[in-house]
SEGUBA-361068 format. One record per residue (C-alpha): chain; x, y, z; residue number from 1. Coordinates in nm, 3 decimals, decimal comma. Example, Ala and Ser with C-alpha at 12.3 -4.5 7.8 and 13.67 -1.06 7.14 Angstrom:
<rs>
> A/1,230/-0,450/0,780/1
> A/1,367/-0,106/0,714/2
</rs>
This chain:
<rs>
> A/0,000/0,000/0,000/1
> A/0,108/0,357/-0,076/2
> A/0,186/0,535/0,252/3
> A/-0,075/0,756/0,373/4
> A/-0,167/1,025/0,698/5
> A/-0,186/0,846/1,006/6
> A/-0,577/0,962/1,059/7
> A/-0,632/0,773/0,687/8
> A/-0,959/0,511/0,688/9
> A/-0,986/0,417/0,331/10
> A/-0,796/0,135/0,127/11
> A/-0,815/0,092/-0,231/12
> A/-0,672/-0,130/-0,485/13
> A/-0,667/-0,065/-0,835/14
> A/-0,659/-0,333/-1,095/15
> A/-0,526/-0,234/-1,448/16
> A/-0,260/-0,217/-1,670/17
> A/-0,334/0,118/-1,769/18
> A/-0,055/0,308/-1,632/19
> A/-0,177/0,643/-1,739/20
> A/-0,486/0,626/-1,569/21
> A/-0,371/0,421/-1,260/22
> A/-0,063/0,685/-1,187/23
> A/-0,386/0,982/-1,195/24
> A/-0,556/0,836/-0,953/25
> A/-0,253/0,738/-0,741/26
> A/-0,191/1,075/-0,718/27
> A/-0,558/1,193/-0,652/28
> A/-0,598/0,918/-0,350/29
> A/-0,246/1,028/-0,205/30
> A/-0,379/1,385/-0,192/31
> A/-0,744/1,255/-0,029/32
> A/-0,480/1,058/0,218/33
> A/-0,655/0,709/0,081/34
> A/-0,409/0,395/0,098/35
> A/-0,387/0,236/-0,246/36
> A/-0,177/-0,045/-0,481/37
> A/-0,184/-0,159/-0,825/38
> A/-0,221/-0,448/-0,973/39
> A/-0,207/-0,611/-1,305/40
> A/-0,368/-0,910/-1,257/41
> A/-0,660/-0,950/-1,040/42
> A/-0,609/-1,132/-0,726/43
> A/-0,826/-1,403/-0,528/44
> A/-1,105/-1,379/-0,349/45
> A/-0,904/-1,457/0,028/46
> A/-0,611/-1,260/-0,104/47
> A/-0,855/-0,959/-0,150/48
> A/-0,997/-1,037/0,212/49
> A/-0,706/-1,079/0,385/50
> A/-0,608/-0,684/0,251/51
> A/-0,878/-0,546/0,430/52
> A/-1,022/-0,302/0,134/53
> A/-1,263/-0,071/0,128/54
> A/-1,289/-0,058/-0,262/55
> A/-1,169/-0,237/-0,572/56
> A/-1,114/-0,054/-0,874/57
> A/-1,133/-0,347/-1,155/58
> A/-1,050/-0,345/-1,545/59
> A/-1,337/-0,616/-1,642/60
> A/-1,110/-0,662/-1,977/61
> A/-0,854/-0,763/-1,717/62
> A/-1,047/-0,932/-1,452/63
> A/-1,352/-1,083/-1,669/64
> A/-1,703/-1,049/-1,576/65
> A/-1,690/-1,400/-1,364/66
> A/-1,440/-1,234/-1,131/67
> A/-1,683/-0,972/-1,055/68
> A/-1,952/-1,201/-1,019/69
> A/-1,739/-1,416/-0,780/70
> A/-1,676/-1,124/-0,557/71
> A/-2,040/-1,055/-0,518/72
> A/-2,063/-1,380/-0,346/73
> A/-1,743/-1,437/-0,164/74
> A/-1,708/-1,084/-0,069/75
> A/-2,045/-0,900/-0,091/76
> A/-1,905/-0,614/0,167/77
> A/-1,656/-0,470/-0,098/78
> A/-1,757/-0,171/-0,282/79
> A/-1,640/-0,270/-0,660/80
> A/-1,611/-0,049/-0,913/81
> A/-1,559/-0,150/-1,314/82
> A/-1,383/0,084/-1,504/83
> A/-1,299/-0,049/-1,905/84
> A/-1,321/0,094/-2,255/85
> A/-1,672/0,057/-2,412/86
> A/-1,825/-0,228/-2,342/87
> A/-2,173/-0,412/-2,503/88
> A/-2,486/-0,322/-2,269/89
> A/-2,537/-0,673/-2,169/90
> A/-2,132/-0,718/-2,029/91
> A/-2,205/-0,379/-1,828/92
> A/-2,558/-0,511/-1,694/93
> A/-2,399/-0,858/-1,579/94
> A/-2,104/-0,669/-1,401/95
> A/-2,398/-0,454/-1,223/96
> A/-2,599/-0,723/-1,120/97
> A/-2,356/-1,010/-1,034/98
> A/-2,168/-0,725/-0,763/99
> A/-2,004/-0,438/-0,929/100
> A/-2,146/-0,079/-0,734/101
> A/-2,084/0,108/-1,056/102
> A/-1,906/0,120/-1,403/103
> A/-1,758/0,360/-1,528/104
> A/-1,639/0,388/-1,925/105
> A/-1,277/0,543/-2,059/106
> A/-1,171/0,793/-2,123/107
> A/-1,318/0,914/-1,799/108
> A/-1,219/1,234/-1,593/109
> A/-1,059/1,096/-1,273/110
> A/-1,273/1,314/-1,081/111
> A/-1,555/1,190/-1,148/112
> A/-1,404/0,812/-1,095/113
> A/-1,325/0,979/-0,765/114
> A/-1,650/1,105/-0,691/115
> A/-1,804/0,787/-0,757/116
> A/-1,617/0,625/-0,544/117
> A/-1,692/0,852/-0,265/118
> A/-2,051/0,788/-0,344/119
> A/-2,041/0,432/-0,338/120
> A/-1,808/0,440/0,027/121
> A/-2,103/0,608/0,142/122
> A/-2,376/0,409/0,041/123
> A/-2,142/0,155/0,191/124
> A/-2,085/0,281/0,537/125
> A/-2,477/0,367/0,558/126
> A/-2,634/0,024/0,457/127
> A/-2,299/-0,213/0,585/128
> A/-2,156/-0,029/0,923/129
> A/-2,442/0,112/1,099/130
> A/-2,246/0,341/1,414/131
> A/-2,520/0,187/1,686/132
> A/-2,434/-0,163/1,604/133
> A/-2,215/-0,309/1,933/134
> A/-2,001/-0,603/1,924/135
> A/-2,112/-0,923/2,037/136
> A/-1,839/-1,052/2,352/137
> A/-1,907/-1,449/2,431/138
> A/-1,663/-1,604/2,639/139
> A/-1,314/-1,485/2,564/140
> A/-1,409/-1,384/2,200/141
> A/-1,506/-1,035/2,073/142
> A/-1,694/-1,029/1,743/143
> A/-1,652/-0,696/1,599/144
> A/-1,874/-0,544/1,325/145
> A/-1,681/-0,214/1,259/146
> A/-1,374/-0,454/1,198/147
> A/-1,561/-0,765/1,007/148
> A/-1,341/-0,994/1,227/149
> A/-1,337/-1,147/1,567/150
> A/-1,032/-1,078/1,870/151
> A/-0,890/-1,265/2,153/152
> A/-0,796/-0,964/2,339/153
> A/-0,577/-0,801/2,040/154
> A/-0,533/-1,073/1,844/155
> A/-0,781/-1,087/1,515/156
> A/-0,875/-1,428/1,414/157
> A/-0,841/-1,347/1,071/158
> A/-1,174/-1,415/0,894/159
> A/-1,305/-1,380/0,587/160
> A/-1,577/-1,206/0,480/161
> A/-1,816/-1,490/0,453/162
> A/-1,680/-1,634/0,753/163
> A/-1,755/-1,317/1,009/164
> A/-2,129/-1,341/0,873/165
> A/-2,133/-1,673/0,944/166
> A/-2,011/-1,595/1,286/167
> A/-2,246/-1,302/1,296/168
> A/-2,527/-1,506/1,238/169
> A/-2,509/-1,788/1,446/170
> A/-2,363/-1,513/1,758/171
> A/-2,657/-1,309/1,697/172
> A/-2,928/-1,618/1,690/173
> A/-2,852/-1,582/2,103/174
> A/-2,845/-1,952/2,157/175
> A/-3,075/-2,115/1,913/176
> A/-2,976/-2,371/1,673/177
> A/-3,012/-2,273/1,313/178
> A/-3,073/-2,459/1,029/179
> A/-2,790/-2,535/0,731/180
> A/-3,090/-2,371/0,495/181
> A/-3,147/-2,084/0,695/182
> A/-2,764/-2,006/0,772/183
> A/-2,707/-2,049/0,400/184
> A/-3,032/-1,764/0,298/185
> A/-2,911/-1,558/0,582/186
> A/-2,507/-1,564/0,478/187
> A/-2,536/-1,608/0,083/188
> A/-2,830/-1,462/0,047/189
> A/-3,055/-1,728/-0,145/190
> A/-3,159/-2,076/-0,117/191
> A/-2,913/-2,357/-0,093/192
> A/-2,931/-2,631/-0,370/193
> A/-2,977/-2,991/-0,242/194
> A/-2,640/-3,138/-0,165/195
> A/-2,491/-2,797/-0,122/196
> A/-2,242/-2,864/0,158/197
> A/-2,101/-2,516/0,177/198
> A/-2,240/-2,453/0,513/199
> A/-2,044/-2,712/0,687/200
> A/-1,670/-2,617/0,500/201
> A/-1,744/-2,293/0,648/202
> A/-1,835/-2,401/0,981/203
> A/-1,508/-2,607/0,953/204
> A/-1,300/-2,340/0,854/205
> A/-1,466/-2,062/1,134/206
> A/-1,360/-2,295/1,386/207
> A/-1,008/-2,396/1,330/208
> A/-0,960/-2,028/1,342/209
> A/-1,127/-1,985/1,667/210
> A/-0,971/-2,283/1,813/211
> A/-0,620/-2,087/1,686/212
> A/-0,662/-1,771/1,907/213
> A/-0,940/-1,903/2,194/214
> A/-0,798/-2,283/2,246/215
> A/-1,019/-2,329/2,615/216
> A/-1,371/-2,254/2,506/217
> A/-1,564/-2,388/2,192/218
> A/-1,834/-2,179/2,014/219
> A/-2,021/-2,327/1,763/220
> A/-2,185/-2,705/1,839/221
> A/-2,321/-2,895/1,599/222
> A/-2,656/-3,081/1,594/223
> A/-2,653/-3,346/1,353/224
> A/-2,875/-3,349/1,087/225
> A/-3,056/-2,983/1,162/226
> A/-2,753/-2,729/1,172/227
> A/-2,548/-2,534/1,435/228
> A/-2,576/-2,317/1,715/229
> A/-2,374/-2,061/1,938/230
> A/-2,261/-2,070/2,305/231
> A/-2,003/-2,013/2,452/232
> A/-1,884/-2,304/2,656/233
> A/-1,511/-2,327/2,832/234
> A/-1,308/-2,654/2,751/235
> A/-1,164/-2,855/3,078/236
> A/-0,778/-2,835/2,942/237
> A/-0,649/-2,899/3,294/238
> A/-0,407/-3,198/3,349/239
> A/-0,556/-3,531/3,404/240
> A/-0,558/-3,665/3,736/241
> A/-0,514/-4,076/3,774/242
> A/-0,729/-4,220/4,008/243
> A/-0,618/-4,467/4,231/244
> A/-0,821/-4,816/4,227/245
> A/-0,817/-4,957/4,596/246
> A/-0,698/-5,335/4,547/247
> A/-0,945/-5,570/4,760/248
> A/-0,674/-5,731/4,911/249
> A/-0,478/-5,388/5,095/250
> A/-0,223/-5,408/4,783/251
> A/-0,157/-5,114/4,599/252
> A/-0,208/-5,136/4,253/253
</rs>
């Protein structure tokens, strides 16, 4: 990331081998004091999560229109803009629909790319952050909405976007056990195909990280056959203690 102000909230990678145009707006986001990097190529889904963006500026010539579509679903939080040369009506409606927040055709005054942006950030931060929305704390673990990711103390466990909403959900369910079908509506947002097993990698996934930073206490219990719940419950990881078996004849054993 390019270095920015200390008091700087907003990350945004470009993704485009347009030099001309990604140098512009390098300079434009240094001056607004918003972290950015370039790319060439258009990285994964987990590598895009694990940067912690705000915003994706995305070439679809360079990208494709699947990659947009695959960010809609794996990371539905990120604001993702397409910016290309002229491009048929029906490319530009299946970037819009499948998760891109705008597109935007070249030549285009940087701006109003800039301006966009800002309008999408907000739209963003209204509908995705809400400021009265208070972590969830169960047992040792704090599940933070203003960070999408849950802490141990200071240390993050390092979830992905689909990951803290599956969290989120099952946290916020205060107890009761939901279903694989209605985990799946609630997190991907419509209704899981028969033999869809998506749920449970997740679940998998969510808890080897938890296990990683909260090793005493287990979160998420399974109920075979219906789905999961949350509850924090603390792990006996004490040293085991022998007991001694009294021999009937005054003989140690």
């Amino acid at each position: 990331m390019q270095p920015s102000n200390e008091g700087s909230s907003v990350r945004i990678l470009l993704v485009d081998a347009d030099t001309g145009l990604t140098s512009t707006l390098g300079r434009r986001f240094n001056a607004l004091h918003w972290e950015h990097e370039v790319l060439n190529y258009a990285p994964g889904p987990d590598h895009l999560a694990a940067m912690r963006l705000h915003a994706l500026v995305v070439n679809p010539a360079l990208s494709g229109i699947d990659y947009i579509e695959r960010l809609g679903l794996s990371l539905p939080a990120l604001a993702v803009v397409a910016v290309s040369d002229p491009a048929p009506v029906a490319d530009r409606v299946r970037a819009l629909r499948g998760g891109a927040d705008d597109w935007i055709t070249k030549p285009c005054h940087p701006e109003e790319l800039v301006a966009r942006l800002q309008a999408v950030l907000r739209r963003r931060r209204i509908g995705d952050m809400p400021i009265d929305e208070n972590a969830i704390v169960a047992g040792e673990l704090t599940i933070r909405p203003d960070r999408f990711d849950a802490y141990v103390g200071a240390a993050p466990a390092g979830l992905s976007r689909k990951e803290y909403e599956l969290l989120r959900q099952l946290a916020s369910a205060e107890s009761r056990v939901l279903q694989r079908e209605e985990i799946y509506q609630r997190v991907w947002g419509y209704t899981m195909a028969r033999g869809d097993r998506s749920v449970d990698v997740f679940v998998r996934k969510l808890r080897n990280k938890l296990e990683q930073v909260s090793p005493g206490w287990t979160y998420i219990h399974t109920h075979f056959g219906v789905g999961y719940r949350f509850a924090a419950e603390a792990t006996n990881q004490g040293p085991e203690i022998p007991l001694s078996v009294p021999d009937p004849l005054g003989a140690s054993t």
